[in-house]
N, C-alpha and C positions, 0 to 999 in steps of 0.2 A: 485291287479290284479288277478282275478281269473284262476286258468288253469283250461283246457281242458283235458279228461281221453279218451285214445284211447278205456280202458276198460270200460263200468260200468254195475255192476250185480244189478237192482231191487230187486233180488228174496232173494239177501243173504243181502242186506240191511232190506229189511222186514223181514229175520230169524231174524238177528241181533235185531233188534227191540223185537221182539215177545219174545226170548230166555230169560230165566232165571233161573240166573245160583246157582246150589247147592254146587257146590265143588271149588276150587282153591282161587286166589285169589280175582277173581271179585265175587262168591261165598261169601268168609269174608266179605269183603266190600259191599255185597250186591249191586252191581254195574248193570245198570239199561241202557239201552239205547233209548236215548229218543228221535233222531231227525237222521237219518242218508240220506245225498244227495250227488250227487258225490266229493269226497274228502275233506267233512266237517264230522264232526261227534260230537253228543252233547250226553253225558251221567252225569250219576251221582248217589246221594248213599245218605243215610242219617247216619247221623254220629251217632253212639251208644253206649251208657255206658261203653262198651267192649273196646272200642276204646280210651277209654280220660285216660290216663295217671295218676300217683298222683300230679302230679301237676295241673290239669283241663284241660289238653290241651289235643287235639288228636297228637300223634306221627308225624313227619313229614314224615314218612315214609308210612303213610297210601296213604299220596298226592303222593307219590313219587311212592307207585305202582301203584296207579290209572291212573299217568302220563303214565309208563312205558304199564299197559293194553291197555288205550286207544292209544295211539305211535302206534299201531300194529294193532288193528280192524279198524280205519278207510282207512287202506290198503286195506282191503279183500276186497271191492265190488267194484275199479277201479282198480285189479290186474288180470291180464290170468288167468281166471279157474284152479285149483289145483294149484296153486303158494301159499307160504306162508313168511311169513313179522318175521325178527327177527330185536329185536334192536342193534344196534353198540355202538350207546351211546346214552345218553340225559343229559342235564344241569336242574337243576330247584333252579329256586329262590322262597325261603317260605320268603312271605309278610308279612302276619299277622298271629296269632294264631286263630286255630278251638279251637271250644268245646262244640258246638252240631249244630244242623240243618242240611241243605243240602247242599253236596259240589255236584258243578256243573262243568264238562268238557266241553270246547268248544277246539275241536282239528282242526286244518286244515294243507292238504297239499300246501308247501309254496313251493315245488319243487319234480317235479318226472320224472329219468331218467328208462329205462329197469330195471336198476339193483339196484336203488338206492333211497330214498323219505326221505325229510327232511318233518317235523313235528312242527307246534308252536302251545300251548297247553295255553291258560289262564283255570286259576281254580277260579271258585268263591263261596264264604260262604255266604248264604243267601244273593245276591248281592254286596257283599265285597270281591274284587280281593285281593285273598291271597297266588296266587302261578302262577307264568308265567312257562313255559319249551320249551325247544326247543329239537329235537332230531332228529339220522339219524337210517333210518331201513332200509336190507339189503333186495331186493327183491329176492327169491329163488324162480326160475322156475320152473315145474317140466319136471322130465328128458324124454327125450322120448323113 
């Protein structure tokens, strides 16, 4: 069942789109955002030599910040202007092993009160579900 956003900002889904980023963690990741509509959000990254571990795998932790990135961007463009999204927690289960191609985000809000938005997050590897998540982020208003 899809909800309905009291908020939705165009202007910063198309930033969000357009933006790319040099520094942090979507930066490393080279994290990409490719599809953004009210409280859906699809991004992703290609996985790089940097990334795969000695054993040929990429780290799970790569998934786990990507999880944690996108948790939190596809807040901004159905939240009150100046308001910003922190995480409280997330869960994620790693399915299968990476070790190159493209991981892809499909994030969606499954719930959103004023102050509060759960998140469920499937990841996939060149079409191969390798990490599901679920998480809650904390909406902060800004003060007036």
């Amino acid at each position: 069942m899809a909800l309905t956003f009291e908020h939705w900002n165009p202007k910063t889904a198309q930033r969000f789109k357009k933006f790319i980023p040099t520094k942090g963690i979507d930066g490393f990741l080279g994290i990409r955002i490719d599809d953004v509509t009210p409280g859906q959000l699809v991004a992703s990254f290609e996985v790089s030599d940097e990334m795969i571990t000695m054993i040929g795998n990429m780290h799970g932790g790569c998934l786990s910040a990507f999880c944690d990135h996108v948790l939190g961007v596809v807040m901004y463009p159905v939240m009150p202007e100046g308001s910003w999204a922190a995480t409280t927690e997330f869960k994620i289960n790693l399915l299968k092993p990476v070790s190159g191609g493209t991981c892809t985000a499909s994030a969606e809000i499954i719930s959103m009160s004023r102050t509060t938005a759960v998140v469920r997050i499937d990841i996939t590897n060149d079409d191969r579900l390798v990490a599901v998540a679920q998480g809650t982020c904390l909406i902060m208003t800004p003060k007036s």
